[in-house]
C-alpha positions as CSV (number, residue, x, y, z in Angstrom):
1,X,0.0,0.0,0.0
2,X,1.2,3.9,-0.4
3,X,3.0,5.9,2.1
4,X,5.6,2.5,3.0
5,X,9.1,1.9,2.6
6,X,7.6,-0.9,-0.1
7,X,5.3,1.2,-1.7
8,X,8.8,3.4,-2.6
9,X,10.6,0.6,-3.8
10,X,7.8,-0.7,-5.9
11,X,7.7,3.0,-7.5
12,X,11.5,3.1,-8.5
13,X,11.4,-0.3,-9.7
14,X,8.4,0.7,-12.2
15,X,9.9,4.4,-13.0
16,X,14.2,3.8,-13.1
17,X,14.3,-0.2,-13.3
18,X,17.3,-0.1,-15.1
19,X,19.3,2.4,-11.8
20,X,21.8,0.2,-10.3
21,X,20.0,0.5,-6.8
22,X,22.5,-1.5,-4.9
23,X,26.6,-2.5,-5.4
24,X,28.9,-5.1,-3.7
25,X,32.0,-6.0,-4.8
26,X,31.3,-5.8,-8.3
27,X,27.6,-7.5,-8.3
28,X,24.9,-4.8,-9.6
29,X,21.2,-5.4,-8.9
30,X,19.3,-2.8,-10.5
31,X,15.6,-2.1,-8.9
32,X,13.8,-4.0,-11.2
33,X,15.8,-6.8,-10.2
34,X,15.8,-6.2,-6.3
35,X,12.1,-6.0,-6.7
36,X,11.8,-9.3,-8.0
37,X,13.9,-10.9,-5.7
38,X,12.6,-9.1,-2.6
39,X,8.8,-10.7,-3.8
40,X,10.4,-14.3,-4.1
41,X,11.8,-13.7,-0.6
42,X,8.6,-12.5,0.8
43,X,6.6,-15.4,-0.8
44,X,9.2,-17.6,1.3
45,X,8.5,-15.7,4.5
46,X,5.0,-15.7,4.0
47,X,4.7,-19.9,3.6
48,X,6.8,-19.6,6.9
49,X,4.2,-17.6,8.7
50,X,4.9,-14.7,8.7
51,X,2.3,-12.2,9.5
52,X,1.8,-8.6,10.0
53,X,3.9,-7.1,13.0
54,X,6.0,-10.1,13.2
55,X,9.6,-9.5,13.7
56,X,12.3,-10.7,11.6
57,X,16.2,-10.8,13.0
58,X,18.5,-10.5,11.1
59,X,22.5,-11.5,12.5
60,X,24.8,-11.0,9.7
61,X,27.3,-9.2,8.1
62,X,25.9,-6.8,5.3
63,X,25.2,-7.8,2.1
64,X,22.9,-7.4,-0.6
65,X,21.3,-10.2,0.4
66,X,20.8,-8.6,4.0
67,X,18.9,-5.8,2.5
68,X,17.0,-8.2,0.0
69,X,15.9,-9.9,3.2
70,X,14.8,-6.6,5.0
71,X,12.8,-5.5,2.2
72,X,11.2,-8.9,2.2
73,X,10.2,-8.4,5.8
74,X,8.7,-5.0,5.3
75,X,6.7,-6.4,2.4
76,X,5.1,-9.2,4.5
77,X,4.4,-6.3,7.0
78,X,7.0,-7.5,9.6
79,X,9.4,-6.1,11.1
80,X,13.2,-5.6,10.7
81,X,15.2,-6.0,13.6
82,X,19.3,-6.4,12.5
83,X,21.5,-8.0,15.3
84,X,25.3,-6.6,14.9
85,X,26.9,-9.5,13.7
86,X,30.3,-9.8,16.8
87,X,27.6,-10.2,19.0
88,X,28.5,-13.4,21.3
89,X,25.7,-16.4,22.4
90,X,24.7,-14.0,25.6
91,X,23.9,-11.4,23.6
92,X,22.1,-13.1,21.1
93,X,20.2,-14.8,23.4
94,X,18.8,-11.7,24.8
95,X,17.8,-10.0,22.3
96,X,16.2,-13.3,20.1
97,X,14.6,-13.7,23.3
98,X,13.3,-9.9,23.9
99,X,12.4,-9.4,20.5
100,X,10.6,-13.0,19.8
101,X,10.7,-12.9,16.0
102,X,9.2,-15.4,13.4
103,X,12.0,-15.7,11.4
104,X,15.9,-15.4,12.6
105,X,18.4,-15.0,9.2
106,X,21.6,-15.7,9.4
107,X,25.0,-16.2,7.5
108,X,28.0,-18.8,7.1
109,X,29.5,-16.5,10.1
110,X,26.9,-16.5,12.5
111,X,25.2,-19.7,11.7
112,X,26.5,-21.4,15.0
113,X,26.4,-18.4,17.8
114,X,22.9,-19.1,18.6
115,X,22.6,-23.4,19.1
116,X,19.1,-24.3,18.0
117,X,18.4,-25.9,21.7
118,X,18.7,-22.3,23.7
119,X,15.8,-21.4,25.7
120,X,14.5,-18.0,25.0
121,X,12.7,-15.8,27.3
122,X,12.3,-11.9,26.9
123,X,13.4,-9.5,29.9
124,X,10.9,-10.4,32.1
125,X,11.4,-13.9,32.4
126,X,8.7,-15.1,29.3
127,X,9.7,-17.9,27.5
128,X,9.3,-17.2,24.0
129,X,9.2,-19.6,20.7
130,X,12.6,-20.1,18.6
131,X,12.3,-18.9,15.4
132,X,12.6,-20.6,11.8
133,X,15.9,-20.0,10.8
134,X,16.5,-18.7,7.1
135,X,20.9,-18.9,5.5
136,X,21.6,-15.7,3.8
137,X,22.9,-17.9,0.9
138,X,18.6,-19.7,0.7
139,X,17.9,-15.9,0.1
140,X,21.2,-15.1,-2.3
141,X,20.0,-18.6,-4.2
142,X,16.3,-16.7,-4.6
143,X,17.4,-14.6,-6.9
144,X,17.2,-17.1,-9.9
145,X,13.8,-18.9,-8.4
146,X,11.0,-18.9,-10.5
147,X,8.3,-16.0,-10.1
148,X,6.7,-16.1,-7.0
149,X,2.5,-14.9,-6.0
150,X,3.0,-10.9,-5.2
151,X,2.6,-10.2,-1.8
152,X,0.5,-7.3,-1.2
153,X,-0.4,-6.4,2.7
154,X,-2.5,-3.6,4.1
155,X,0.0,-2.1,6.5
156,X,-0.5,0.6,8.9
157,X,2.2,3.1,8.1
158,X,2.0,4.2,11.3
159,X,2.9,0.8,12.5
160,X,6.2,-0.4,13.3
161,X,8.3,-1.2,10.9
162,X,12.3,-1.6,12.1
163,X,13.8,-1.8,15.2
164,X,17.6,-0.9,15.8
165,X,19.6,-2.3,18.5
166,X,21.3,0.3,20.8
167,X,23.7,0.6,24.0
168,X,23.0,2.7,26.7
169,X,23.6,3.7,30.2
170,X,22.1,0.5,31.2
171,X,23.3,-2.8,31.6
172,X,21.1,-4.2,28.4
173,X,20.6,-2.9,25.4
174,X,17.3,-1.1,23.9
175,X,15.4,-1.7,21.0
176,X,14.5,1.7,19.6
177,X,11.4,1.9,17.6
178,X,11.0,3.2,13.7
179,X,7.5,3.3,11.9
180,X,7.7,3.8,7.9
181,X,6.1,7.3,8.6
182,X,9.0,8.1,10.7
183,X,11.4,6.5,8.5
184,X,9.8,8.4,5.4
185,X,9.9,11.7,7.3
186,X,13.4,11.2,8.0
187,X,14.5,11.0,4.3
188,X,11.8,14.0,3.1
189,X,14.0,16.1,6.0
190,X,17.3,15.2,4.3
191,X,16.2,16.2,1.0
192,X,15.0,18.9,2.5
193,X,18.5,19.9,3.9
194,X,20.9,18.1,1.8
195,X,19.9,19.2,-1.9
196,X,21.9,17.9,-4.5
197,X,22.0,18.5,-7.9
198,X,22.5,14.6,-8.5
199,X,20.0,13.1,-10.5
200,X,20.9,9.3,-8.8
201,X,22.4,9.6,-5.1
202,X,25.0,7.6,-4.9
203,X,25.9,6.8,-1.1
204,X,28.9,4.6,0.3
205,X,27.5,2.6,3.2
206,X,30.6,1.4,5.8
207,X,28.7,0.7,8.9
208,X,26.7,-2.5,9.9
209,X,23.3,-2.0,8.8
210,X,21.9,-3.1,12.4
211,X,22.9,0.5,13.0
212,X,21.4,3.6,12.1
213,X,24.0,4.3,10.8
214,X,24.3,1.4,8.5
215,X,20.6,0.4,8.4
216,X,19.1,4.4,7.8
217,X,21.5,5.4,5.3
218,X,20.4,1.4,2.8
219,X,16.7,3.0,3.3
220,X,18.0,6.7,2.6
221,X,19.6,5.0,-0.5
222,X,16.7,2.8,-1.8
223,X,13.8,5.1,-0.7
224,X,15.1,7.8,-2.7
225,X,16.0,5.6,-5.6
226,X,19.5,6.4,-5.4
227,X,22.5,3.3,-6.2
228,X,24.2,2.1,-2.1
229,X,27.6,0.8,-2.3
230,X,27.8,-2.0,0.3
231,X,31.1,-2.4,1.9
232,X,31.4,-5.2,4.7
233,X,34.7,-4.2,6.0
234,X,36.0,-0.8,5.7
235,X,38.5,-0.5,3.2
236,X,40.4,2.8,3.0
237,X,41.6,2.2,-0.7
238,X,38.4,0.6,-1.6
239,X,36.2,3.3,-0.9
240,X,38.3,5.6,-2.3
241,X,38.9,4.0,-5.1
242,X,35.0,4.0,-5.2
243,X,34.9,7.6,-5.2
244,X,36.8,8.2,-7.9
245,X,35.3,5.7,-9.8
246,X,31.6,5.3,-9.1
247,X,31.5,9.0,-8.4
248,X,29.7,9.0,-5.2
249,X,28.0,12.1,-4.0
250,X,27.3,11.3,-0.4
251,X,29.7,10.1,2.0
252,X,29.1,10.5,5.6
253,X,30.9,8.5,8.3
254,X,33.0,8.1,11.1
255,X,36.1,10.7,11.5
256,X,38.4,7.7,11.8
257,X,36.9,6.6,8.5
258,X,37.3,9.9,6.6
259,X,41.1,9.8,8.2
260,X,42.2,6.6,7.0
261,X,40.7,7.7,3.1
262,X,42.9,11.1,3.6
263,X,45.9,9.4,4.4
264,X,45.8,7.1,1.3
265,X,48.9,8.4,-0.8
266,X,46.6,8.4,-3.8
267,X,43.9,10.7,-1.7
268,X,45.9,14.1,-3.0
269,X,45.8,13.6,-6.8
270,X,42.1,11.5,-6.6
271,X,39.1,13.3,-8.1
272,X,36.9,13.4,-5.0
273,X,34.9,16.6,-7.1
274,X,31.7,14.4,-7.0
275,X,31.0,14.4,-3.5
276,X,28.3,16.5,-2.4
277,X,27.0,16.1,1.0
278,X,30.1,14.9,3.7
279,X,29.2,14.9,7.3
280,X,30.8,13.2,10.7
281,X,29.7,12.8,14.2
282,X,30.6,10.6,16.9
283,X,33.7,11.5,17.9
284,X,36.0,15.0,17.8
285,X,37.4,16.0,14.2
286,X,40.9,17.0,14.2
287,X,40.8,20.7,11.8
288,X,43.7,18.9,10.1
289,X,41.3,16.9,8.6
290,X,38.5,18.9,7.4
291,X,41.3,20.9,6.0
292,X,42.8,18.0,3.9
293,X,39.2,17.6,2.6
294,X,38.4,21.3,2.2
295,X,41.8,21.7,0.2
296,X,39.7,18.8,-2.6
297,X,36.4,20.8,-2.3
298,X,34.6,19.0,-0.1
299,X,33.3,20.1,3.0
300,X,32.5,18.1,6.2
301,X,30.4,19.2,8.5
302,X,29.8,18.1,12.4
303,X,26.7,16.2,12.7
304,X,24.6,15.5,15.9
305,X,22.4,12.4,16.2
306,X,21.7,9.3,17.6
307,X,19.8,6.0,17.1
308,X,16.8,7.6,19.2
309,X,16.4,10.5,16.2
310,X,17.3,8.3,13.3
311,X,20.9,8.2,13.9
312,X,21.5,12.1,12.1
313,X,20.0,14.8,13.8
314,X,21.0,18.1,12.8
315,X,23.9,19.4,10.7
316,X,26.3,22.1,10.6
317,X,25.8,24.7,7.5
318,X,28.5,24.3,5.1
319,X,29.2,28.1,5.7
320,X,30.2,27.5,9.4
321,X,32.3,24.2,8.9
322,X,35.4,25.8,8.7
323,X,35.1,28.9,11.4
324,X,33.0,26.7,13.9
325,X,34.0,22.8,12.9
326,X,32.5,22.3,16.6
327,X,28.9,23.4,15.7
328,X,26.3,21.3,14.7
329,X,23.7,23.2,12.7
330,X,20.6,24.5,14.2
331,X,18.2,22.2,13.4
332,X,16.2,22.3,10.4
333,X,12.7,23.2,8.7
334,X,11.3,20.6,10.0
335,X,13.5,20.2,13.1
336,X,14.0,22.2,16.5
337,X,16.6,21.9,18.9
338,X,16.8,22.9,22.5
339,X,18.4,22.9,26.2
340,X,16.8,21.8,29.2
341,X,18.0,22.1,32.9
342,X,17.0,19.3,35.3
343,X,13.9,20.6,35.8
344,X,13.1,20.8,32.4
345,X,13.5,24.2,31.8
346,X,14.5,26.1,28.4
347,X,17.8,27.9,28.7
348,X,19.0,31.0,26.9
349,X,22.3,31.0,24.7
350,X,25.7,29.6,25.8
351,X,24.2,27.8,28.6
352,X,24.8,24.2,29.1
353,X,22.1,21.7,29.8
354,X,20.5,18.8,28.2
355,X,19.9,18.8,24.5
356,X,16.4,17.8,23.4
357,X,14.9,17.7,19.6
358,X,11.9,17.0,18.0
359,X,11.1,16.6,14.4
360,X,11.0,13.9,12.0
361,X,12.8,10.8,12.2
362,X,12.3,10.6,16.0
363,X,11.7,7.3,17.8
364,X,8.3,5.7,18.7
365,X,9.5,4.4,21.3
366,X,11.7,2.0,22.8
367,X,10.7,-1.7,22.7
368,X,9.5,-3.5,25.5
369,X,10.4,-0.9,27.8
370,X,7.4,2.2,28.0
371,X,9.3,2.9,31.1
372,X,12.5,3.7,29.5
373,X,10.0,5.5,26.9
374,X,8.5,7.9,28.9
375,X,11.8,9.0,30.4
376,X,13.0,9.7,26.5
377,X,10.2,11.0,24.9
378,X,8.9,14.2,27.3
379,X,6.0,16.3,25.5
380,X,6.8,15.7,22.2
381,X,10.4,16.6,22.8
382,X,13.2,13.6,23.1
383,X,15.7,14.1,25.7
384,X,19.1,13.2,24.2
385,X,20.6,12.7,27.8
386,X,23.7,14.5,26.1
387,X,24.8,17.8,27.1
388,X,25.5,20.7,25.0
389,X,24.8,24.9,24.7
390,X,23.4,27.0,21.8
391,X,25.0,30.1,20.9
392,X,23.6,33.3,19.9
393,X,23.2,32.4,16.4
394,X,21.4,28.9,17.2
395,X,24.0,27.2,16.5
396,X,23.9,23.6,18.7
397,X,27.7,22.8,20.1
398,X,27.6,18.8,21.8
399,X,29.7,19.0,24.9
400,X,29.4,15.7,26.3
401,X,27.7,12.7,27.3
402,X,26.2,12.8,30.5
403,X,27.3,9.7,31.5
404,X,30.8,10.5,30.8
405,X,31.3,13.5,32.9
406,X,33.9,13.3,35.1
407,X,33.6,14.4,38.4
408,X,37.0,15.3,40.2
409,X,37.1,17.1,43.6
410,X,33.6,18.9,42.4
411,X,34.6,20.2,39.1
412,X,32.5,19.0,36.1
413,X,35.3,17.6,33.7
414,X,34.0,16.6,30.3
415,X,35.6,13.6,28.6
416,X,34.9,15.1,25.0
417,X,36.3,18.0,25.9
418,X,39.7,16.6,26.9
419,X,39.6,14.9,23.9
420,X,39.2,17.8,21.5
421,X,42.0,18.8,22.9
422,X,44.4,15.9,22.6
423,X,43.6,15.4,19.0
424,X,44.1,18.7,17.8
425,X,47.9,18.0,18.5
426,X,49.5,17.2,15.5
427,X,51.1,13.7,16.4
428,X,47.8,12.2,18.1
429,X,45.0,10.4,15.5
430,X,42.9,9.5,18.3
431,X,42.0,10.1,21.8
432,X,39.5,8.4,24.2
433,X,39.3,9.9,28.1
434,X,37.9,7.7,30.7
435,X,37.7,8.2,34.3
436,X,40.4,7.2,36.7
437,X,39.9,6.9,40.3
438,X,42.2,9.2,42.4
439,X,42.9,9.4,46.3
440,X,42.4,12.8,46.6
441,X,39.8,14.3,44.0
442,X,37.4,10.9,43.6
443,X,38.2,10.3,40.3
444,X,40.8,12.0,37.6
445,X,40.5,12.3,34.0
446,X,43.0,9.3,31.9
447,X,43.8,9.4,28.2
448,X,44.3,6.8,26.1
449,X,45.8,7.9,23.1
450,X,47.1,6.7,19.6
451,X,50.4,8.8,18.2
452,X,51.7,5.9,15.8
453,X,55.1,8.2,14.9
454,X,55.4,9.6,18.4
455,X,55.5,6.3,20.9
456,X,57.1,8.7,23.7
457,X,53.8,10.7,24.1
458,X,51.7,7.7,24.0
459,X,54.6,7.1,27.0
460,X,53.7,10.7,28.1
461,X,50.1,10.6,28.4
């Protein structure tokens, strides 16, 4: 039915079926073809049961055929729910158990973590049923089955549709919870934000796609008919090799990612012209960095997200990335961003406080858990649990998590802060900053540090 993440596919595989919607390694499926495939899949699911709302988890490394079987899922009106694939029998067990799917895919890899004989039970002690298990390579083999019956479903839009796998402050993981409406909204607010003048988008996609930011930028890619490049592992030469080659116009990831492509000795002759939307989060940018990819025209911008609002949030303006490559963008259109105190309170600028957003792409919840839920989502707003400050010019700067302050003889001591730091010295690539119990103040800031041609300040430090 219209207004799903099916109803998109089946519209690009009927208006571009000849667009290369999805590359691994060489192997080109075009939409036509995914199409096809995905209803040969679904026709498989559906003999095996199942229905509407069902879930489907899926523990393997990515692949087209991952993304052949997610489409499948949301076809037969069930639910995705990816499992990142180093996850040990524990883990597993949990979450097979929590989430109580149908169906549980898996690949050569992680065929064995999970022994068929485990007992399930979600997080309150129910037992639960053990799924039918489905190979990857049953699904890969699909591809060349005969035509299969169409399967066509009445789903709710407004139903859920994909749940993505999160760590938090607690000892278990959370399930956060995506409708298509929410998904949709989230890629109509990046082509809001994020114009290009690319007729096909062409993203790479590096990170497992039980993440959002694996999983939300394959559905960016399919739902707005633009070609993903799959890479399993992270390759620096690959993807830029990629680059140059496919001429990608989207690459967002990781700054550790972006570093590793920078430093390839290729990276300052390669034609890296096509790229027209770069952004990074997670972790502090050295200026080095957006300077080596400034100096090859493209411009990365600080992002602020996280699995709760659809993994990307809000964006610095290209015109601020250089001057303020510690901003993250002021929302957007569709978007608003705040601070809060502890009571709840709206601050003024350049006061710190918890950041909270609203807008599209927000969660629906968190599964299993509407205590957790109504913690998060607070009058329409969702409290990040991150702190930050807005400026005068709205401009959102992340300070830290609040989980990671560090608290030494009274003073507030930010771990991100301490890392910005660090990193913007010329012989360190990376920086983490932990807490350290100490005698006298309670607990100390430590650094662990990575400065490959300068052991003696890793000695230092």
């Amino acid at each position: 039915m219209p207004q799903t993440i099916d109803s998109m596919i089946r519209w690009w595989a009927e208006e571009t079926p000849e667009v290369d919607a999805l590359v691994q390694n060489g192997q080109r499926v075009t939409f036509a073809q995914i199409n096809e495939w995905a209803g040969k899949v679904a026709a498989r699911f559906a003999d095996a049961g199942l229905e509407i709302g069902d879930r489907v988890c899926i523990h393997a490394a990515n692949s087209i055929a991952w993304a052949v079987a997610g489409i499948a899922t949301l076809r037969c009106g069930g639910v995705i729910a990816g499992l990142a694939p180093k996850l040990v029998e524990d883990e597993v067990a949990y979450l097979v158990g929590d989430y109580a799917p149908r169906l549980l895919v898996v690949d050569d890899e992680t065929a064995g973590v999970l022994p068929t004989d485990t007992s399930l039970q979600d997080r309150n002690g129910v037992p639960t049923a053990a799924p039918t298990r489905f190979r990857l390579s049953e699904i890969a083999a699909m591809r060349d089955a005969p035509p299969a019956p169409d399967i066509r479903r009445e789903v709710d839009p407004d139903a859920l549709a994909l749940i993505v796998t999160t760590s938090g402050s607690t000892a278990r993981p959370k399930g956060v919870m995506f409708s298509n409406h929410t998904l949709i909204d989230h890629v109509s607010a990046f082509r809001f934000e994020e114009r290009t003048d690319a007729i096909v988008i062409k993203m790479l996609i590096v990170a497992p796609f039980s993440t959002t930011a694996g999983g939300m930028v394959l559905l960016h890619s399919l739902m707005q008919g633009g070609t993903g490049y799959i890479m399993p592992r992270f390759e620096p030469a690959k993807a830029l090799d990629l680059v140059v080659e496919e001429r990608l116009t989207v690459f967002c990831a990781a700054p550790l990612f972006l570093q590793r492509v920078a430093e390839d000795p290729r990276f300052p002759h390669a034609d890296v012209s096509s790229i027209q939307v770069s952004f990074t989060g997670g972790a502090a940018v050295a200026p080095e960095l957006l300077k080596a990819w400034a100096d090859k025209g493209v411009i990365v911008r600080q992002m602020f997200g996280q699995s709760e609002a659809g993994g990307w949030g809000t964006t610095n303006p290209a015109r601020y990335a250089i001057s303020d490559p510690d901003r993250c963008g002021h929302g957007g259109p569709l978007r608003d961003i705040g601070i809060i105190d502890e009571n709840g309170n709206f601050l003024g600028p350049n006061q710190q406080g918890q950041i909270v957003m609203r807008g599209p792409g927000t969660m629906i919840g968190y599964w299993n858990d509407p205590e957790a839920t109504a913690k998060t989502l607070v009058d329409g707003w969702l409290r990040t649990g991150d702190i930050g400050e807005i400026d005068e010019r709205g401009l959102l700067r992340f300070v830290d998590r609040m989980k990671d302050i560090i608290i030494s003889g009274g003073l507030n001591i930010s771990a991100a802060e301490v890392e910005r730091v660090l990193v913007d010295h010329p012989a360190i690539e990376e920086a983490a900053v932990i807490k350290v119990a100490d005698d006298k103040f309670g607990e100390t800031p430590g650094a662990i540090v990575y400065a490959p041609d300068s052991p003696e300040i890793e000695q230092l430090v």
